[in-house]
C-alpha positions, 0 to 999 in steps of 0.5 A: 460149662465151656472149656474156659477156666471156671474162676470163682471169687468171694470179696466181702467187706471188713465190716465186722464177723462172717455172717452165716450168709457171707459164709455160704456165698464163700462155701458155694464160690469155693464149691463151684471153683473146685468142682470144676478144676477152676480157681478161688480168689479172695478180694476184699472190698474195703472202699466203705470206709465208714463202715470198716470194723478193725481186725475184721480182714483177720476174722475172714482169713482165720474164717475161710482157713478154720472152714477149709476154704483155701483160696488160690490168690488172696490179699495174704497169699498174692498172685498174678492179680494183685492186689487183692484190697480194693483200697489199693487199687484206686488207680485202676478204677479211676483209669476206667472212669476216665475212659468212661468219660471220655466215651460219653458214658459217664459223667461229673456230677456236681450236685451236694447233699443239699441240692440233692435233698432239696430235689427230693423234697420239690419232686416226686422221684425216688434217686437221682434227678440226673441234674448233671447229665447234660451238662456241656463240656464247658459247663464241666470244665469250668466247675472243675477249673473252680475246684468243685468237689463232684461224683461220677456217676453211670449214664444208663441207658433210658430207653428200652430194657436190660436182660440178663441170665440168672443160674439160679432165678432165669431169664431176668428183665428190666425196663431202662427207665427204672434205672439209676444213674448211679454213682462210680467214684465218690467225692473222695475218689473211692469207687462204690461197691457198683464199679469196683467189683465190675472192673475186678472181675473182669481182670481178675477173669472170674467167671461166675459170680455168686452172691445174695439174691438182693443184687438181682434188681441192681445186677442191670446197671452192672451189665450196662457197664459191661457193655458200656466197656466192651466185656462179657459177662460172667454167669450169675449166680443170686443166692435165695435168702436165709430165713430164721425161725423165731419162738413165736413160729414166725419166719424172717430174714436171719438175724441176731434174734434168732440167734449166733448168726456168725460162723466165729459166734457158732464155733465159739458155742461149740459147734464143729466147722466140719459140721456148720459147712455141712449144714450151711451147703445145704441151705438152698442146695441138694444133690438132686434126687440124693437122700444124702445129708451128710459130706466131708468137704471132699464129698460136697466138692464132688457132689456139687452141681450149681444148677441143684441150687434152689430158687426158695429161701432157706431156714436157719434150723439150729435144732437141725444145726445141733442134731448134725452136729451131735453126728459129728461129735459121735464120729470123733476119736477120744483124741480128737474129742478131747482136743475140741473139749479141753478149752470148754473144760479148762474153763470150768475145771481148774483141779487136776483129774485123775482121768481125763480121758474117762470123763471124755468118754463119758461126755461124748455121747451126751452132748451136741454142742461142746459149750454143754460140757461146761454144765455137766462138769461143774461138781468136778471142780468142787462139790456144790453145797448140796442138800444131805437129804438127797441121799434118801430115796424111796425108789433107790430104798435109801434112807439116813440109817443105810447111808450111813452104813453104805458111806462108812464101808466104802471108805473103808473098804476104798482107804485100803484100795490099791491106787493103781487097780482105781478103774470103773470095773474095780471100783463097781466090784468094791461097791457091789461087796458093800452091798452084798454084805448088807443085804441092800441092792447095788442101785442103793448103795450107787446112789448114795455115793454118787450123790455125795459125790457130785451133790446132784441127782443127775449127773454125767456118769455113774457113780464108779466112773465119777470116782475114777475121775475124780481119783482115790483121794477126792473120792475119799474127802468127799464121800467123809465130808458126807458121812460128817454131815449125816452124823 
């Protein structure tokens, strides 16, 4: 790296949620921008204004602050380069189309829709005929002077080739003549994608760009505008694609079919942010010959070389995904869990528990992702209409005598049980006197009050912690709703 500042920017389109892509073009500009003491700029480029979805600029704000991914300048912060919404930048653009004109090397282009079909259909060519190309100044006049709607359009060059260098991809090469002469200014004044973010990041001074590696065969026609404007070029970075795995074992672009795509859909199952960065750097980059695959953000600013980003596409594996993330989870403070869980909890349970925290506790080592919670944590509720004979195992030895008598002395021994010793210890202590005063082993006595407890077989927590959850007086009401329906 020179010594000139290192400028990064991510400028996505408002066009609906931050695909898994758009997040790790943002994390890997964000990396490089803070590896190198340099800066990160957010832009949005909105001029596709067909495609705009409403609050969709609010989505990539809330996305880049909940990801830990501040910016330096932006549309919501300001800065020395605003402002930061293409839209509200048309006049730059058009004072560098009009001084591309002037110099020759873009030109009006007048041709409609139909005309441009119609040449389709008479001529084998793939894009632009470059109807319009030669046409004299008098000629462009007049159509102007007629009040012709029209385009600007690049004039490229159609002899000989365009290179350019690729951090990621090398040395990449184009004959001229493959080229388009593509379109600068719409009909309605809006620039394309194309010019826009050319004229931005050179006044923006950004420095390396990276985005997706389906920008490298169009990358030429930006580096002819560079020079058709006298500035250099920043480094490129082209990003390999993201590949998801489908049931079938088969491999294809990331999509929907595969699954949440979207950093709001990911968080939303209850996937931890902390952990989607961790997992997102590393699809296409390694710390070299590291082992390592775990990082704060902290960790991977420091770590993160660009030139360890690799040229292969990436697999979106939501097993791997789910593992990383169950790591994160088992890191957390009961606080910190408890915070993450509590929406996924309020959704299920409505009653006041008896001790929150204990059921926290015990769902953190038993699940990956926070929206698992909500299955395990139904019978707290409510008990479900569960069938009585559940409480009878042969392997637990229970049967509709000992359950009788294992539910009718623990509610007698737990009625006159002080509320304020209703702890697991206590309460395993109360249920292994019951059986030891009937001769039948602990496991027994523990199944059958936890199956009427929860009314399933598996449940999240012993039958001593649901108890102390769910408190003395649910405990009792559930475990008498048991014993009355055996009777």
């Amino acid at each position: 790296m020179d010594k000139k500042q290192v400028v990064t920017r991510f400028a996505p389109s408002p066009t609906g949620f931050m695909h898994i892509g758009n997040l790790r073009t943002a994390l890997y500009s964000y990396l490089i921008a803070r590896h190198f003491d340099g800066k990160f700029i957010l832009r949005i480029e909105d001029t596709d204004r067909e495609r705009q979805v409403a609050g969709a600029e609010q989505v990539i704000f809330d996305t880049l602050k909940t990801a830990g991914l501040n910016y330096d300048e932006g549309p919501d912060i300001g800065g020395p380069n605003a402002p930061y919404v293409q839209s509200q930048r048309l006049e730059i653009y058009q004072k560098y189309a009009k001084q591309l004109l002037d110099e020759g090397k873009a030109y009006y282009c007048f041709c409609t829709k139909e005309d441009l079909e119609k040449a389709h259909a008479e001529q084998e060519f793939i894009g632009y005929n470059r109807h319009c190309r030669n046409l004299s100044k008098a000629e462009v006049d007049e159509k102007l002077k007629q009040g012709l709607p029209y385009v600007i359009r690049q004039k490229v060059k159609l002899e000989g080739t365009t290179t350019y260098y690729d951090n990621v991809f090398g040395e990449i090469t184009v004959n001229n003549d493959t080229l388009q002469d593509i379109v600068l200014i719409k009909s309605d004044g809006m620039p394309t994608y194309n010019f826009a973010h050319v004229i931005d990041d050179h006044l923006m001074g950004v420095t390396h760009v990276v985005r997706g590696n389906e920008y490298i065969t169009s990358t030429p026609q930006y580096v002819q505008l560079h020079e058709a404007l006298g500035w250099e070029l920043p480094q490129y970075y082209h990003l390999p694609l993201i590949m998801g795995k489908g049931e079938d074992g088969s491999v294809s672009k990331l999509s929907k079919r595969h699954g949440a795509v979207s950093f709001a859909d990911l968080t939303k199952q209850g996937y931890l942010p902390q952990a989607i960065i961790n997992y997102v750097a590393l699809l296409g980059w390694h710390p070299g010959e590291s082992e390592q695959e775990f990082f704060t953000l902290d960790e991977l600013i420091k770590a993160f070389d660009p030139s360890d980003i690799r040229k292969s596409s990436a697999i979106f594996d939501y097993d791997k995904l789910k593992w990383m993330n169950a790591k994160y989870i088992e890191n957390l403070s009961i606080e910190e869990f408890k915070e993450n869980a509590l929406p996924y909890l309020n959704d299920v349970i409505t009653v006041e528990l008896n001790d929150l925290d204990k059921l926290c506790e015990i769902l953190k080592p038993r699940i990956q992702i926070f929206s698992e919670i909500q299955d395990k944590v139904e019978f707290f509720q409510s008990l479900p209409d569960f069938d009585i004979n559940l409480l009878f195992n042969d392997k637990k030895k229970t049967n509709a005598e000992n359950s009788k008598i294992i539910l009718t002395q623990a509610i007698a021994k737990l009625d006159n049980f002080d509320v304020n010793d209703w702890d697991n210890d206590s309460l395993f202590a109360v249920l292994e006197h019951v059986a030891t005063e009937n001769d039948l082993k602990p496991m027994s006595v523990m199944w059958v009050v936890r199956i009427a407890l929860s009314g399933n077989t598996v449940t999240v927590g012993g039958a001593t912690e649901i108890m102390q959850i769910l408190g003395k007086e649910e405990t009792l009401n559930r475990l008498i709703k048991a014993l009355e329906r055996l009777n």
